[in-house]
N, C-alpha and C positions, 0 to 999 in steps of 0.2 A: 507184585505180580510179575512185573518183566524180571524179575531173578526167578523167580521158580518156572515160568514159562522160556527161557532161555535152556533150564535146567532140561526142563523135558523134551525140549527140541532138540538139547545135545544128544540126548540118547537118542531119539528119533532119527537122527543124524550117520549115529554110529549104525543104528542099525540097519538102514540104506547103505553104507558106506559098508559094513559087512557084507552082506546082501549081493551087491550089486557092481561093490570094487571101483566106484566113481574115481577119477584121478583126471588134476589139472583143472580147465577152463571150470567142466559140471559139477566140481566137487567144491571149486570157489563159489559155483553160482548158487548152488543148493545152498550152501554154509550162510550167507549174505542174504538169503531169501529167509533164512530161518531166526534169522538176526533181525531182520524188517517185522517177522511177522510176529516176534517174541513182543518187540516193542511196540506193535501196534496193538495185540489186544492188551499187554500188560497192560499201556497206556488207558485203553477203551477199558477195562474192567479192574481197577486200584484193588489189591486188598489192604484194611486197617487194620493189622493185630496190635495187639498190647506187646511190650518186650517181651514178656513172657513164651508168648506164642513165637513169637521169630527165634527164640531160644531153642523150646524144642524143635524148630524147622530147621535153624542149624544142625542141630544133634542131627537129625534124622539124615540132611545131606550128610551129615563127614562121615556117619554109620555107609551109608550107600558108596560114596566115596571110595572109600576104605576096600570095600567088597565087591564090588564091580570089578570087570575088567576093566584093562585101560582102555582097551578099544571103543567100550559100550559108553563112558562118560567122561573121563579126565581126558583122552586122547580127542575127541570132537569139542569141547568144551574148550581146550586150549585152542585151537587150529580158528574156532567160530571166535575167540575172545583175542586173537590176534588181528582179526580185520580192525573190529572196534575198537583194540587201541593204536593203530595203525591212522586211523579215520579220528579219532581225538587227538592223538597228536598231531596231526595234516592240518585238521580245524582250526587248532591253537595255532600255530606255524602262522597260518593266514590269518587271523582273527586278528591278532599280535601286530601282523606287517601290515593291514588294512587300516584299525584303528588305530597305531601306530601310537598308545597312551602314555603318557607325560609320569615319567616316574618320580616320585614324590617322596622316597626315602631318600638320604645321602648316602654317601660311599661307605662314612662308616662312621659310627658314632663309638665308638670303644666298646669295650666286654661290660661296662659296670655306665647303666644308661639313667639318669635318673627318672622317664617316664615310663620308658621299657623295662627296668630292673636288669638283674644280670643274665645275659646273655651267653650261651655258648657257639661255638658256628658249626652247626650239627645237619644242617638240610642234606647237602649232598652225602652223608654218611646216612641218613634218615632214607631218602629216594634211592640211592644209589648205592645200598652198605655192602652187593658185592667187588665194588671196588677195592673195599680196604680189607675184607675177608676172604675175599676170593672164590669163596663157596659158591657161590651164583653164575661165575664163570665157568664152575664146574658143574653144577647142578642146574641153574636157571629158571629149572618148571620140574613139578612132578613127571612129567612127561619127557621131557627133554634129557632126559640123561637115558631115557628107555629105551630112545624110539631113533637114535641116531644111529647109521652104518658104524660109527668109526670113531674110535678117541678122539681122533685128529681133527674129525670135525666139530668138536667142542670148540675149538681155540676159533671160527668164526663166526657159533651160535654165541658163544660169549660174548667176544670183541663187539659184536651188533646189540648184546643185549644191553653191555655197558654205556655204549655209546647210546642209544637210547633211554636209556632210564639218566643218563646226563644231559638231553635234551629238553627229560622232563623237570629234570632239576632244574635248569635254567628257567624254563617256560614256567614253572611254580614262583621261583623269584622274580619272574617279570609281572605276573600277576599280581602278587604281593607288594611290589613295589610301587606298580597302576592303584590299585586299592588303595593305599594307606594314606591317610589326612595329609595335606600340604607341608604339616610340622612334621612330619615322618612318623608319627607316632598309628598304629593298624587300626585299618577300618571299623567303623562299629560291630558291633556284633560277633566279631573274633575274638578267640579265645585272650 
C-alpha cells in the first residue's frame, strides 16, 4: 500500500506543482509531507495480493508510466524518491558509525571458496553498473536527462549520482559483512 499510495501522491504532487508552480523551501515541504503521509497510511492500511495481483499493478503503473506526462508522475515521483534515498542513506551513514559492528567476513578468501562456492566480485558493478557503462552518467533517471538546462550539467548530476550509488555499494558490504556468521560464511536466511 505505501507504493501505490506514494504513487498517487506523486500525481497529486505534480498536479499542485502544475497548478500552483511551488519552487524551493514549499515544494521540498509539500514533497516530504506527502512522503510521511504515503507511509503513514500505507503503513495503517497493508494491502495482501497474491503475485499475481502485484503483476498486473505493475503492468497497470509502466502502462500509466509510459503515458503520462513527465510532469504529472515520473518528474514528482523522482524529486519525492530523492528525499527518501537521501534520508536512507544518512540513516545508514549513522546507523553504521553508531553501532559501529564487528565485521565478520575476511579480506578475501579467493574466487573458488569451498563454503561459499565460486565467487565472482560483481557488487559494485551490480549497485553501481554506471560506472563501467557510463550510461547512467549520461542518463541517470528517466527524468534526468529531460529535465536538465544543459549537457554540461550532466557531467555533475552524474559525478554525484556515481558517487552515491558507490556509497551505497560500500554501505551494502558493510552490512553484509555485520551480518555474516563469525566463520565468514552469510547470515541465515540469505540467499
Amino acid at each position: 500500500m505505501v507504493s501505490i499510495m506514494f504513487m498517487l501522491f506523486a500525481v497529486v504532487f505534480g498536479l499542485i506543482q502544475k497548478k500552483f508552480n511551488f519552487s524551493g523551501w514549499k515544494e521540498a515541504v509539500l514533497g516530504i509531507v506527502f512522503i510521511v503521509l504515503s507511509f503513514a497510511v500505507g503503513m495503517k492500511f497493508p494491502l495482501i495480493f497474491d503475485k499475481a495481483a502485484w503483476s498486473y499493478i505493475t503492468f497497470v503503473y509502466i502502462f500509466f508510466a509510459a503515458v503520462l506526462p513527465m510532469w504529472l508522475l515520473k518528474q514528482p515521483r523522482d524529486y519525492m524518491t530523492t528525499f527518501m534515498f537521501i534520508c536512507m542513506i544518512a540513516g545508514a551513514v549513522v546507523g553504521l558509525l553508531v553501532a559501529h559492528p564487528t565485521m565478520n567476513l575476511p579480506v578475501f578468501t579467493g574466487f573458488n571458496n569451498e563454503k561459499l562456492g565460486t565467487m565472482f566480485p560483481i557488487l559494485f558493478v551490480t549497485v553501481a553498473c554506471g560506472a563501467v557503462s557510463g550510461f547512467h552518467s549520461l542518463v541517470s533517471s528517466g527524468t534526468s536527462s529531460k529535465t536538465v538546462e544543459s549537457e554540461k550539467d550532466m557531467l555533475k548530476v552524474g559525478y554525484g549520482a556515481m558517487v552515491l550509488e558507490s556509497l551505497l555499494a560500500v554501505l551494502a558490504l558493510c552490512v553484509a559483512g555485520a551480518a555474516a556468521a563469525a566463520d565468514g560464511t552469510p547470515a541465515a536466511g540469505t540467499p
